[in-house]
C-alpha positions, 0 to 999 in steps of 0.5 A: 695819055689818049688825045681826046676826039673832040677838042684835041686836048689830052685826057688821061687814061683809065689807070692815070685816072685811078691812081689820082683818085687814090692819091687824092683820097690819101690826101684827104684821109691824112687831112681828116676828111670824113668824106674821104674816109666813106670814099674810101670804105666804097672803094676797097671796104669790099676787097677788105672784106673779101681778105678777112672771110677767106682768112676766117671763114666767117662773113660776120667776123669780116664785118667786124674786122672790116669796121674795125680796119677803117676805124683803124686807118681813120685813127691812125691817118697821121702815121699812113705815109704815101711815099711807102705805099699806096692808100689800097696797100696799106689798108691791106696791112692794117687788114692782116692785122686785123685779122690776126687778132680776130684769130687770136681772139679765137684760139683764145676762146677755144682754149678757155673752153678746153681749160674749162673742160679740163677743170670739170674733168680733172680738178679736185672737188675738194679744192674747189666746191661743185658751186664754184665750177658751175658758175665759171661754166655758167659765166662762159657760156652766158659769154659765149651768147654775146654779140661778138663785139661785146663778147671780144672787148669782155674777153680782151678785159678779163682773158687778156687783162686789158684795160679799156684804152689797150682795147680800144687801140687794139680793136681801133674802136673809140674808147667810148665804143668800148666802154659801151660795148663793155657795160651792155655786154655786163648788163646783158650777161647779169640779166641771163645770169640773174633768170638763172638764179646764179647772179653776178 
């Protein structure tokens, strides 16, 4: 503590100061305070993201992991407790698990490509008519061209086999967010798929 000049009372320091803030804030996150969720999102949404870009390499993705973070504490405010950590820790967690998942979402991806190459290469035409291969290639690059969000809930559905309530807890999306998400995400592709003749 420092005694202040002027009235003789005592102030406290800088890192005193910080660290009430930070409870404080905890506090009103638990209680379901909006206002502390924004103060919140001011305060480390930038070192939340900052994680998420050298973890990914990709400063849209750390968008996109950094809502999804503080949608994910907002949801989960009642299992945060603070004599286990402080608020800044533990949105740190829930950021490496994030992250995880957006790397997941990734190599799932790529895999789903290389299987696809695969099929072109290997597979029996007489097993599977030319067509059919076509429309599958077609159905994954139409997937590809959607905006990631769209694109992630799409593939976490029909790649992972999760229903729209697994996603949402997930992601930390609402699950109302994710049925959106889902059904212009569908729209989108049908209208591209529908141009080219191929149909849904």
């Amino acid at each position: 503590m420092t005694a202040h000049r002027t009235t003789g009372t005592l102030a406290p320091t800088v890192g005193d100061a910080s660290a009430e803030t930070d409870e404080r804030l905890a506090r009103g996150l638990i209680g379901g305070d909006e206002h502390c969720l924004a103060a919140a999102y001011q305060r480390w949404g930038r070192l939340v993201h900052t994680l998420a870009a050298r973890a990914l390499g990709d400063p849209r993705e750390a968008e996109d992991v950094t809502q999804q973070v503080f949608v994910a504490a907002w949801r989960g405010r009642a299992t945060y407790r603070p004599e286990r950590g402080t608020l800044p820790a533990w949105l740190t967690g829930i950021t490496r698990r994030k992250i995880a998942d957006a790397l997941t979402a990734r190599t799932r991806r790529t895999e789903l490509a290389a299987t696809l190459g695969g099929v072109l290469e290997h597979e029996d035409r007489t097993s599977e008519a030319p067509e059919r291969i076509l429309d599958r290639m077609l159905l994954t690059e139409e997937l590809s061209r959607l905006p990631r969000v769209q694109r992630d809930v799409l593939e976490l559905a029909y790649f992972a086999d999760l229903t729209q309530t697994q996603i949402a807890d997930r992601t930390g999306m609402p699950l109302g967010t994710v049925k959106s998400h889902a059904r212009r995400g569908l729209q989108r592709m049908r209208h591209s798929l529908d141009m080219a003749g191929a149909g849904l």
